[in-house]
C-alpha positions, 0 to 999 in steps of 0.5 A, spaced: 915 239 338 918 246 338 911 249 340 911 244 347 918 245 349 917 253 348 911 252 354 915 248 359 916 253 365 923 254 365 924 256 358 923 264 360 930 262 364 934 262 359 938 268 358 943 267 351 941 263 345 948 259 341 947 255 335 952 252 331 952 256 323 948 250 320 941 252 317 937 247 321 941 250 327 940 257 326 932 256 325 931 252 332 935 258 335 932 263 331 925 260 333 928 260 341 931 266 340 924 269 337 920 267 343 925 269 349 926 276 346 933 273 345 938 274 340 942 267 338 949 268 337 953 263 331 958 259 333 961 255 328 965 251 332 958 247 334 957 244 328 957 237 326 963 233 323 967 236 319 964 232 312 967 236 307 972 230 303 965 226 302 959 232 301 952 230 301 951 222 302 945 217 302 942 216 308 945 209 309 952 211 307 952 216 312 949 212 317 954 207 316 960 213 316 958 216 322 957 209 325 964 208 323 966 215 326 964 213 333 966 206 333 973 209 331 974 215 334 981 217 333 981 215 326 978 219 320 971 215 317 972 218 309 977 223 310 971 226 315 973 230 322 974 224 327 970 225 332 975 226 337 978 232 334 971 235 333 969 233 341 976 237 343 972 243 338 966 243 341 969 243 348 973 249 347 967 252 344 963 250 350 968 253 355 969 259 351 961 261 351 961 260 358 966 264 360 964 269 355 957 269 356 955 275 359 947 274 361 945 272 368 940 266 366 941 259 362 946 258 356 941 255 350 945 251 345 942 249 339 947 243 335 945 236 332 946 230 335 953 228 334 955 235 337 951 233 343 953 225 343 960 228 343 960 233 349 955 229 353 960 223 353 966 228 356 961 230 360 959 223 362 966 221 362 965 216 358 969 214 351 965 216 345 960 212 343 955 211 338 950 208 345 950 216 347 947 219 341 940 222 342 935 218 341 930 217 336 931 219 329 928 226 328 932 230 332 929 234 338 932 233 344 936 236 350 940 235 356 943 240 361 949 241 365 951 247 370 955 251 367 960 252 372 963 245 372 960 241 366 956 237 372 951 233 368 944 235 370 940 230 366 941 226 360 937 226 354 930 228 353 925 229 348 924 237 348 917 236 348 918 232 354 914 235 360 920 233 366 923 238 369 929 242 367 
C-alpha cells in the first residue's frame, strides 16, 4: 500500500519527514524518507498512549482499554497516558515541528492511529472521540492541514488512495 502512496503526484512535495520513536513509525518514515531524498526526524512526543503501567496487552484487552481511553478522555484507562494529556503532547509537538521546521515543502508525519485520532479531533474542533479513528484495521492512512493555521484540508484517506492531496 506504501508503494501506491509513493506514486501519488504530490508526494515529491513533501520537504521534511517526522516520525514518532516507534518501530512501525521509523520504518514508514525510513520508506518515505528513502524515497524523497529525505532524512526523517524522531519526534518522540508523536508517539502513542503512554501504556507503560500495562505493557503488551492481547488484542481484545487493548481494544477494550483503548475504547475506554477515548470514551473518557480526562480519565487514565489502567494507569495509561489519558488521551486528553497525549492529544495536548501531540499538539505541542506538531506546533513545535511547524515552527521549526526549515524546508520549504510539505511537513510529513508518520504516527499511529490514535496519534492521528487525537490531533484530528482538535483539528476538528470536536471532543475526542473513538468515531474519529482512522479507518480499517490495518493502519495506512492520512489526512492533511495547512501548516499555517491547523485548517483541515481532508480528513482521512487510505494512503493508497489516488485522490488528490
Amino acid at each position: 500500500r506504501l508503494g501506491i502512496m509513493l506514486d501519488q503526484p504530490w508526494i515529491f512535495e513533501i520537504g521534511s519527514v517526522y516520525c514518532s520513536a516507534e518501530q512501525k513509525a521509523i520504518d514508514g518514515a525510513a520508506i518515505l524518507g528513502e524515497f524523497v531524498e529525505l532524512d526523517y526526524q524522531i519526534v518522540p512526543e508523536l508517539g502513542e498512549l503512554d501504556r507503560s503501567s500495562t505493557g503488551y496487552l492481547p488484542h481484545a484487552e487493548h481494544e477494550a482499554a483503548a475504547n475506554d481511553a477515548f470514551a473518557h478522555p480526562d480519565e487514565s484507562s489502567r494507569g495509561w497516558e489519558t488521551a486528553s494529556a497525549a492529544q495536548k503532547r501531540i499538539l505541542k509537538a506538531v506546533r513545535r515541528l511547524i515552527r521549526d521546521d526549515q524546508s520549504h515543502g510539505h511537513i510529513a508525519i508518520v504516527s499511529h492511529g490514535a496519534v492521528g485520532a487525537f490531533l484530528l479531533c482538535h483539528l476538528k474542533g470536536v471532543p475526542i472521540s473513538r468515531v474519529h479513528d482512522q479507518p480499517g484495521s490495518g493502519g495506512g492512512n492520512y489526512f492533511a492541514f495547512r501548516a499555517d493555521n491547523l485548517a483541515l484540508l481532508h480528513d482521512w484517506r487510505p494512503i493508497d488512495s489516488e485522490a488528490a492531496f
